[in-house]
N, C-alpha and C positions, 0 to 999 in steps of 0.2 A: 504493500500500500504506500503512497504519499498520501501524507498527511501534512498541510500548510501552518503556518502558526502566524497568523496576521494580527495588526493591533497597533497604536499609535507608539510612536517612540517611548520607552520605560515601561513598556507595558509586560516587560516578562519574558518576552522571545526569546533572547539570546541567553537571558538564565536557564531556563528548560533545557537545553541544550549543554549548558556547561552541567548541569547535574546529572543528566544522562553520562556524559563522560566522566564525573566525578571529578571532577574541577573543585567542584565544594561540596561537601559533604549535606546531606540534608537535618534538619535537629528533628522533625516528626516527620510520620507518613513510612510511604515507602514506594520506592520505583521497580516494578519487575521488570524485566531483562529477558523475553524467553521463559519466561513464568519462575525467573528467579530474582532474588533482590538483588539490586547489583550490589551492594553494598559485602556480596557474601562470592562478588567475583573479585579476584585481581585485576588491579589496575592496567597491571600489560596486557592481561589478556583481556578486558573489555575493549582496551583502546585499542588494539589490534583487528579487534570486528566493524569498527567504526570509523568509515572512512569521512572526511574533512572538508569539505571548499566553505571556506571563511572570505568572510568583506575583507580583511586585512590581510593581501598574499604574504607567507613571510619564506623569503627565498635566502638562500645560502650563497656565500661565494664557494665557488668551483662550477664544474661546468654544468650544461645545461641537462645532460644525462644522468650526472648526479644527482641535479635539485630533482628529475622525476622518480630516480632511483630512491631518493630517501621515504617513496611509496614503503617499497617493500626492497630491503637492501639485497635478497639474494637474487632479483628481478634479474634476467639475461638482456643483452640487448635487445633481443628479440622483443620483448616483453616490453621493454622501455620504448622502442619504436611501435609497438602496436598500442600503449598506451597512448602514446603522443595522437596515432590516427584517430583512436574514439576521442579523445578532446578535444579536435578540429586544429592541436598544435602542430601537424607535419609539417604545415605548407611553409607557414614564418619559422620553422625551427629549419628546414632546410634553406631558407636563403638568409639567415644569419653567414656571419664572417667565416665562421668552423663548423655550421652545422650545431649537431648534436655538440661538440667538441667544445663551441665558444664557451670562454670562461665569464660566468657574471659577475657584476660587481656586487659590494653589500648590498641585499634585498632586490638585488634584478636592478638596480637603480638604471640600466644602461636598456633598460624593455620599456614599453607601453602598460598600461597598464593594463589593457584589455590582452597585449600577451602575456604579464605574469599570472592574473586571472587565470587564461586557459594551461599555461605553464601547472597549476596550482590544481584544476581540475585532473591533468594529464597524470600527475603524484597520485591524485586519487584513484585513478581509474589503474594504476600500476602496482596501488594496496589492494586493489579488489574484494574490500571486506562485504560483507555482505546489507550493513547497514551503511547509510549515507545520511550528512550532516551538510546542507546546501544554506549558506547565507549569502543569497543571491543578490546581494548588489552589485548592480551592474549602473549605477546613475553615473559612474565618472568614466565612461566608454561610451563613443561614438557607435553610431545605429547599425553600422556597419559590422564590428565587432562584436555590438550584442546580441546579433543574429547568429555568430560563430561559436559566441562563447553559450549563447543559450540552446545550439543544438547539441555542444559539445556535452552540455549537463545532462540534457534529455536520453543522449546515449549512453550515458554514466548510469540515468536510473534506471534502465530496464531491468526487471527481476530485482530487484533490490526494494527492500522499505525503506520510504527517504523523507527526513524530515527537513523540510522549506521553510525557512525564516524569510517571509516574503516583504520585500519592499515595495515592488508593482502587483498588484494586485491581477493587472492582466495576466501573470504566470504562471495563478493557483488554481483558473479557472479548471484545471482537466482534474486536481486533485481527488485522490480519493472521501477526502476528507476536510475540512478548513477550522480551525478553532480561532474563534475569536478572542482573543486578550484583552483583560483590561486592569490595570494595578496586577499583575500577579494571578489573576484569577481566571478560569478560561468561562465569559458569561456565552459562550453560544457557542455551538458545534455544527456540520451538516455538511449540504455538499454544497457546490456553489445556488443551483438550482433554488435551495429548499431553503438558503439564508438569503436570499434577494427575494423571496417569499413572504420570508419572514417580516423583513422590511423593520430589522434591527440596526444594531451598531455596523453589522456587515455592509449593510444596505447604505448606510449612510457614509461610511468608509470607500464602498466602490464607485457610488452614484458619486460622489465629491472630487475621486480621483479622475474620475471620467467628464467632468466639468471643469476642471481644474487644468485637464492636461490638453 
């Protein structure tokens, strides 16, 4: 399933998220995992099943094989070039200076953003965990790139449960699912269909954006 997690900024998103990875610890309740707490998995091995694309890419100096290799370090090349093709990075990774070879600077500083972006999904798709963690911003990339970088994710989810911390609302429409945020709390859930129905905070969230943009 995708499941989206829409809501105004501080509304919660990107916490859910950090507590499924166990970033912070929770003081009540409890998160199953698989029908287990996580709390009663290891932290390598939860985070091993859960693969990453974050608004904030954070890339490594060395080359550009390596930053997708820090996927999964025993990845072959093979694997590192077929991850680059599911994340639509072949095409800019081949007319780079070296190729796969080019060395980056701190954090990709010497890429676009919309190629560390897809750099950053290409890592994910070379983890191949079976869960996915999507914080799709994509507002500081051109229209062009977010057509690239947003098929590259679409290829990343098949088969996979993926959880979208949506910023455009246009991206969550296919979702399995959409949970509304608000302080912390999820007040609405549904599909897209059944909460523009509803003619809630969803409603009022999409119809705003779609006036707005």
């Amino acid at each position: 399933e995708t499941i989206a997690l829409v809501g105004h900024t501080g509304a919660g998103k990107t916490t859910i998220t950090n507590l499924i990875n166990r970033f912070y610890e929770i003081k009540e309740g409890k998160i199953r995992y698989d029908g287990i707490n996580i709390q009663k998995i290891r932290k390598p091995d939860l985070r091993r099943s859960l693969g990453m694309v974050l608004q904030d890419t954070n890339l490594f100096s060395g080359t550009v094989r390596d930053n997708i290799r820090y996927g999964r370090m025993d990845a072959s090349d093979e694997e590192v070039i077929a991850a680059a093709k599911t994340a639509n990075a072949y095409d800019f990774i081949k007319h780079l200076p070296k190729g796969f070879d080019t060395e980056l600077s701190a954090n990709g500083e010497n890429l676009s953003q919309g190629q560390r972006q897809l750099l950053s999904i290409a890592r994910a798709a070379c983890a191949n965990a079976p869960v996915l963690i999507l914080d799709e911003a994509t507002s500081s990339i051109d229209t062009r790139t977010e057509a690239l970088v947003q098929e590259g994710m679409n290829k990343l989810m098949e088969g996979r449960t993926v959880f979208v911390i949506a910023h455009r609302l246009s991206t969550v429409k296919s979702s399995d699912a959409i949970m509304v945020m608000d302080h912390g709390e999820i007040i609405e859930r549904g599909s897209h269909e059944s909460l523009i129905e509803q003619k809630g905070t969803y409603y009022e969230l999409y119809t705003g954006a779609l006036n707005s943009g």
